[in-house]
N, C-alpha and C positions, 0 to 999 in steps of 0.2 A: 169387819176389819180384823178382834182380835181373831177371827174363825183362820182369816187368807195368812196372816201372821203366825198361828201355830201350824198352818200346813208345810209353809217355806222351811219353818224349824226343825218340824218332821222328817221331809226328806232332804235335808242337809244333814241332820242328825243318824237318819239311814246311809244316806252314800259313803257318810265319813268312819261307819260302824263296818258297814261291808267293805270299804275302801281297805281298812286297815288288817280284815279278817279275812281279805284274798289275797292281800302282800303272807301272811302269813302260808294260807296252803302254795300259793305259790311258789313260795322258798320251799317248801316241804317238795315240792315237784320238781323242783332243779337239784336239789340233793338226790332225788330218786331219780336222776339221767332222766327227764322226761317221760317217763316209761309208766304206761297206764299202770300196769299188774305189779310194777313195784309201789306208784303210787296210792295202788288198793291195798297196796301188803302194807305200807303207813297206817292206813286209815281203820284196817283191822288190827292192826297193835296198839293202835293208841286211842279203839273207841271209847272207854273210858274216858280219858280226856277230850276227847268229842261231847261226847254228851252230859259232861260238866260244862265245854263251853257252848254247845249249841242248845244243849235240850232245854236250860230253860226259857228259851228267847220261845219255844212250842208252847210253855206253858201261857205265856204271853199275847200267842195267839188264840188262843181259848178265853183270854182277859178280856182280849179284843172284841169277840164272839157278846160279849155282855155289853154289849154298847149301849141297847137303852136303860142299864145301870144309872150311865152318867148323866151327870145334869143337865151341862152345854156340849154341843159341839168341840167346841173351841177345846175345851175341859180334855175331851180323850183325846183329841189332839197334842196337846199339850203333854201328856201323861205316854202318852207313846212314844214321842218324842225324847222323855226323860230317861225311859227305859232303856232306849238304844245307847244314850247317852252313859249309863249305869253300868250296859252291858260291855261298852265300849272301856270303862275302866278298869271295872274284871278280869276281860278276855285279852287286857295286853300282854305280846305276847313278850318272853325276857329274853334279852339280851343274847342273842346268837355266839357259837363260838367262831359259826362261819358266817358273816353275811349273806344276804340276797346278792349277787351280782345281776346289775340291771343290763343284762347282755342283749342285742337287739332282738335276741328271740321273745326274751322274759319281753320288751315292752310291747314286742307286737302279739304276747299273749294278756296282756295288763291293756291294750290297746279294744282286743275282743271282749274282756269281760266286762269294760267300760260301756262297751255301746249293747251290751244284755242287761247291764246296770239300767245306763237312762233309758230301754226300750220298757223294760219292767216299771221304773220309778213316774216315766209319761204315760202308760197307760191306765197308772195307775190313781195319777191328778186327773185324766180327763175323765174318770171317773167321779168325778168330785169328792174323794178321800172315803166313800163311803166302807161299811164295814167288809165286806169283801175286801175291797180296794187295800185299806190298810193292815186286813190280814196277810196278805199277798205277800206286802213287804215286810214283815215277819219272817214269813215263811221263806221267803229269798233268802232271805238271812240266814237261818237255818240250814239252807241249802246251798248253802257258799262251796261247803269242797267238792261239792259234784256238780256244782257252776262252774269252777276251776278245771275238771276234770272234760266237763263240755266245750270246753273254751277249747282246750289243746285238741277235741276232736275237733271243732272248726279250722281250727288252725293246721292240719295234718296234711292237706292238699298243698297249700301254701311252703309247709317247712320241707315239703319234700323239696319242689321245686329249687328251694331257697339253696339246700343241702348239695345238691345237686350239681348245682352252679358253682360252688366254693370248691366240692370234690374237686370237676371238672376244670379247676383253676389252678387246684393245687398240683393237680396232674401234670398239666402244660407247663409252671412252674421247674417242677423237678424234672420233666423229659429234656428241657432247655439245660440243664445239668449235668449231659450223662458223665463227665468225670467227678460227679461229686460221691466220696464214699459213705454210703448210707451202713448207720450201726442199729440194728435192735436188740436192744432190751428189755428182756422179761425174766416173769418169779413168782413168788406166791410173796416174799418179801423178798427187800432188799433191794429191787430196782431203781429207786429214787437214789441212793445214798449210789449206788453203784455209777450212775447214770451221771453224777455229781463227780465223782473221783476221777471217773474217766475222761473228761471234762477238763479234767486240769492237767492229768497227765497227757491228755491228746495234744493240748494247747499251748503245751512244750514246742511243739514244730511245726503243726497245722491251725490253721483256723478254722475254728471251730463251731457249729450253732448247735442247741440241746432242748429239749421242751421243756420249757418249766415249769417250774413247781410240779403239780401230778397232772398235768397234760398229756395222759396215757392214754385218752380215748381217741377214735378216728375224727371225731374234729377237734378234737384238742388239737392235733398233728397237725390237722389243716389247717387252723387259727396260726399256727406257728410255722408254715413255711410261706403262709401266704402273708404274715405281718411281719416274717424277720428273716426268712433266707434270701440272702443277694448273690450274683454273683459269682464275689471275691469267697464264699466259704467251700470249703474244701471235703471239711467231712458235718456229716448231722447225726446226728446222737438221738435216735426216737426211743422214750419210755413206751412199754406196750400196759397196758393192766389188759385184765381180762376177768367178766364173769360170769360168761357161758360161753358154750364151745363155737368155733368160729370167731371169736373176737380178735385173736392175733391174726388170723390168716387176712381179716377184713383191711385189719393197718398194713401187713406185705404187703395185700394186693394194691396199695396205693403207692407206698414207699418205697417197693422193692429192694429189699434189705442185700447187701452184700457182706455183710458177717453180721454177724450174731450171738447175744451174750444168754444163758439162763445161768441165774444168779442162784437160785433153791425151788423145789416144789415142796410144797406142804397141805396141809386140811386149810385152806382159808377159802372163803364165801361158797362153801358147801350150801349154803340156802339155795345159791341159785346154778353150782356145778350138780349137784347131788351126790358126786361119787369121787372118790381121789383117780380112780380112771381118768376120769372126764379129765380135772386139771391137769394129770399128765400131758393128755394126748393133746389139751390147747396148749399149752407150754411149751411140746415140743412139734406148733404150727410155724415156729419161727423158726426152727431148725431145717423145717422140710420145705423152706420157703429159701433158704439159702442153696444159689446158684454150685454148678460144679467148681466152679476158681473162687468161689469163696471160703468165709473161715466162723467157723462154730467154735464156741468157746463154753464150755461146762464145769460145773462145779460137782466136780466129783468126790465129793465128802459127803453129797447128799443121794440118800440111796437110790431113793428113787429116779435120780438125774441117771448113774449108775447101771441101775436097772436093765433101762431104758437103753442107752448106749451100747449096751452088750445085746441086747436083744434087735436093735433095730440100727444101726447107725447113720449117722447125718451123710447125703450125698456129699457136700462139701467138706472140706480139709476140718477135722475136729483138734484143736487144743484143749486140754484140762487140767485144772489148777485144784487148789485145795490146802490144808495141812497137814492132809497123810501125803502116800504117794500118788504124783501127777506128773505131769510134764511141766509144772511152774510149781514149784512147792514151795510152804513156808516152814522152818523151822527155828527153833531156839526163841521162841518167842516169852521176850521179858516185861514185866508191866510193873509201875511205880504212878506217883502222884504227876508227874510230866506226860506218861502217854505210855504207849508201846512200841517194842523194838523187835525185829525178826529181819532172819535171812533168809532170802526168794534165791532158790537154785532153779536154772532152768533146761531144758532138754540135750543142752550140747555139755552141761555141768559146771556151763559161769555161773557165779554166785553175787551178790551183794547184799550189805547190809545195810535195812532202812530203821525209819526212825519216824513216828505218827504221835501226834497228840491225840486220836482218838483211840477208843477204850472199846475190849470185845474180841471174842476168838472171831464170828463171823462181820465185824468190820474188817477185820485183816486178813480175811476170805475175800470181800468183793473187793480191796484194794490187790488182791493178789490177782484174782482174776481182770482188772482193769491191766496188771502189771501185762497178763499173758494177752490180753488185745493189743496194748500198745508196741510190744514186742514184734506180734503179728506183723502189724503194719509197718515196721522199717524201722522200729524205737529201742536202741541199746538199753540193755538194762541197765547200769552206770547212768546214763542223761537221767532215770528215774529218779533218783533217789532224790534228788532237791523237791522234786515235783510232787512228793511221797510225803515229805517233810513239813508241805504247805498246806494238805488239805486240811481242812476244816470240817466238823461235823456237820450234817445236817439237821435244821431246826427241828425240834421236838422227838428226833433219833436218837438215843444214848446221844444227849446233848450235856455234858456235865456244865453247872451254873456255876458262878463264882458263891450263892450260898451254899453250898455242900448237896444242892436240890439234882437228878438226874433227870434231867426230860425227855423220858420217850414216849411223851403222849400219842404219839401218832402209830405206836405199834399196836399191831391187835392179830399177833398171830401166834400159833403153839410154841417156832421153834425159836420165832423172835421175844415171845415171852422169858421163854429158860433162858434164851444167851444174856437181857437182860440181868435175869435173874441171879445166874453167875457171876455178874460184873459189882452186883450190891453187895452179892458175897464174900466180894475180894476185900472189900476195904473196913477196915479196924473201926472200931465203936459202934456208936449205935445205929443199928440200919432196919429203917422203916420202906414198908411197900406200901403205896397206895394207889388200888388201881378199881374199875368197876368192871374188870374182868375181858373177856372176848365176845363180839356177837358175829354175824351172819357166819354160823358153822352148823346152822341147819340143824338135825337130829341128834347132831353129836355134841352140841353147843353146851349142855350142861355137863355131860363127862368130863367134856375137855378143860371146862373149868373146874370142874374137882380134882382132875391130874394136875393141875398147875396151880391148884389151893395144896394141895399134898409135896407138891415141888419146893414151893416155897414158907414151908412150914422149918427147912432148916440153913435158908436161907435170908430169913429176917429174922428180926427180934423184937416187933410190933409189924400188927398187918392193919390196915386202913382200905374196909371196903366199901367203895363208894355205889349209893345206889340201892336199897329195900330188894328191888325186884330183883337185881343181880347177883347179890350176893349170896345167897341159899348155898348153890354147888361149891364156890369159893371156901366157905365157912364149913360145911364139911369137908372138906378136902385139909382143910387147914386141921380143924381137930382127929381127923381122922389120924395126920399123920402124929400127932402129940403136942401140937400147940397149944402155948397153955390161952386159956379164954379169956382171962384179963388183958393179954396182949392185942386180943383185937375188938376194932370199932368198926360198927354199920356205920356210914354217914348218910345222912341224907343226900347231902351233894360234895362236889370239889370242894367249897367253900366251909363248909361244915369240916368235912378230911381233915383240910389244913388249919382249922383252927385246933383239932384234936392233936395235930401234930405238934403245934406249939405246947399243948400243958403239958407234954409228955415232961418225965425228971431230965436236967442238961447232964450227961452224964458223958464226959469227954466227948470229943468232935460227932457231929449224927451226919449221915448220908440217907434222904431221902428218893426213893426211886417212884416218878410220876409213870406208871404203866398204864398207856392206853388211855386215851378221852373220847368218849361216847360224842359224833356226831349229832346235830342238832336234831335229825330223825329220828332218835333212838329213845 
């Protein structure tokens, strides 16, 4: 009796341990776009913490291994049982900044690893729990993330087909459309915020649909014409990301863009472009994907857009904006504790003057450039300016708080670093950065972070680096350029940061800038 009663405990106490330890690589898998070789490039940065939480469940197995140690049956039962149990409190994992989203793909990969689960945990009873048998389940355990990684190959036949059908849906979808005006937008940053402005200034006249949040991928897009375009919309606003070559051209060839915005190119996910080439030439996939009667719209303050332009030009009708000279320019631009203020002249020499609560030379770059879309399409510059008036930041962009805090946690790129960086510089008292730096920038990923420790060396006057592993290039860069060392703190995490932030001396009003937050992968 107690023998059948520590078995049941056993493998309730296993399913509930690996239950909980495949919700985790599984999130680790949906952050890494389902993609084996990113999911492998996870599992090689953070084998350390793998084999803190897997390796000793192996020692376990070799505990196992000594079974006629024990006295009864029932006894290693019981004590296996414990351990999972043990293991199960240890390896919880904490608090995501992004959840799991149980999207139907996640369940019908949670769905395959279930039935490898009880295929394992019954072969393993009909065993009658012997020492093999309860090795086994150990070792599964142990094997959890390349259990996970097996699941998604069984599943791979399946998610085609699945993929396939949604394209194919969303295709028919928008051919039923052809008067609908399709926008893409792309950048290395700045797309989201862009994609937002234009958004509101579009929807001055037209009706409007946008992807939200960062539903920049090809089924992001597809999720979103097939759960929210009807009809009655007039124009669609697609975010493109991209991060390898091919990625933008894969969203045109669904969407068929008829203008098209690039907002800036930069060094960003160099891991997986390799070369600022590469991001050029995807970047400008959506320019070469726009028809002859269409309209390209560039930000020609960035060189590389620039470059580019003069060397190769878009078939379709090009506009360019900027704060130098363009065909839609900004100038006289003033900034106070309300927002900023500038005047957009444009090709024919009408001018007006607007008026934003948000903060930043390049947010009033991509409002300038949204200016020169809306224009495009039939929109006096005058009807602007209310509509210019209204926007709002986007969350976690140069989001100013009502405690004097800056949240741009969601930037992580060179030139969105410095413009931040600028903006903490503008403002009187004390000004603190705390960031854990940049990642996917590939070979160059610690220079870059010591260019912009050295950047911001006379730009703050406390720096707060979050993160042991991050922080090296940061901290050279900071003291390289003359920062003095009592000014800055490693933290261990966010939470640690901003406790340091509070002992700081209150020495007239402080302005803290949040730069960049490390995904839950990282």
């Amino acid at each position: 009796m107690l023998s059948t009663i520590a078995a049941v405990v056993l493998l309730l106490a296993f399913a509930v341990d690996c239950g909980v330890l495949t919700l985790r690589t599984v999130h680790m898998l949906q952050l890494n776009s389902y993609r084996p070789e990113r999911y492998g490039g996870w599992m090689k940065a953070h084998k350390d913490e793998l084999m803190k939480t897997y390796g000793w469940l192996l020692i376990a197995v070799v505990a196992v291994g000594a079974y006629l140690l024990a006295p009864t049956d029932w006894v290693v039962r019981a004590v296996c049982a414990a351990l999972f149990v043990i293991h199960l409190i240890l390896s919880w994992p904490p608090k995501a900044k992004k959840p799991l989203v149980f999207t139907p793909r996640v369940r019908r990969l949670l769905v395959t690893h279930g039935l490898l689960l009880v295929l394992v945990g019954g072969g393993v009873a009909l065993t009658g729990f012997n020492r093999l048998g309860v090795a086994l389940l150990f070792l599964w355990a142990v094997l959890t993330p390349f259990v996970t990684l097996l699941a998604l190959l069984i599943n791979t036949p399946m998610e085609k087909a699945v993929t396939g059908h949604y394209i194919k849906d969303a295709r028919r979808r928008l051919a039923d459309m052809p008067d609908l005006m399709v926008i893409g937008i792309t950048g290395s940053y700045g797309k989201t915020s862009t994609k937002n402005f234009l958004n509101t200034l579009l929807s001055a006249r037209y009706n409007v649909l946008m992807t939200p949040e960062s539903f920049n991928t090809p089924l992001g897009v597809v999720r979103t014409v097939r759960e929210h375009l009807t009809p009655s919309h007039q124009v669609f606003i697609a975010e493109m990301g991209a991060k390898n070559v091919g990625d933008i051209r894969e969203i045109c060839d669904l969407v068929h863009p008829r203008c098209g915005m690039i907002t800036a190119i930069g060094e960003q996910h160099l891991e997986t472009f390799k070369s600022l080439d590469n991001i050029i030439r995807t970047k400008f996939e959506l320019a070469d994907a726009i028809p002859a009667g269409g309209t390209v719209v560039l930000n020609t303050d960035n060189e590389h857009i620039r470059a580019r332009l003069a060397a190769q030009p878009p078939t379709g009708r090009t506009v360019t904006y900027g704060l130098q000279r363009a065909d839609y320019t900004a100038d006289g631009l003033t900034v106070d504790s309300r927002g900023s203020a500038f005047t957009v002249t444009g090709p024919d020499g009408e001018s007006a003057r607007f008026t934003t609560r948000l903060l930043g030379a390049h947010n009033i770059q991509n409002i300038v450039g949204c200016i020169a879309m809306a224009c495009a399409l039939g929109i006096e510059l005058k009807e602007l300016v209310y509509p210019v008036k209204t926007l709002k930041p986007v969350e976690h962009r140069l989001q100013l708080l009502p405690n004097g805090y800056i949240d741009d946690a969601y930037n992580s790129n060179p030139a969105g670093f410095r413009a931040a960086l600028d903006v903490l510089a503008g403002f009187e008292g004390q000004r603190v950065l705390v960031t854990p730096g940049m990642v996917e920038l590939g070979e160059r990923q610690e220079a870059l972070n010591r260019e912009l420790g050295a950047y911001a060396a006379s730009r703050c006057d406390y720096a707060v680096l979050v993160g042991e592993k991050q922080a090296p290039p940061l901290k050279e860069g900071l003291l390289s350029a003359g920062f003095a060392e009592d000014r800055l703190y490693v933290a261990a995490d966010l939470q640690d940061g901003l406790k340091f932030v509070n002992t700081l001396p209150a020495d007239g009003p402080r302005t803290v800038l949040l730069e960049n937050d490390l995904p839950d992968n990282f």
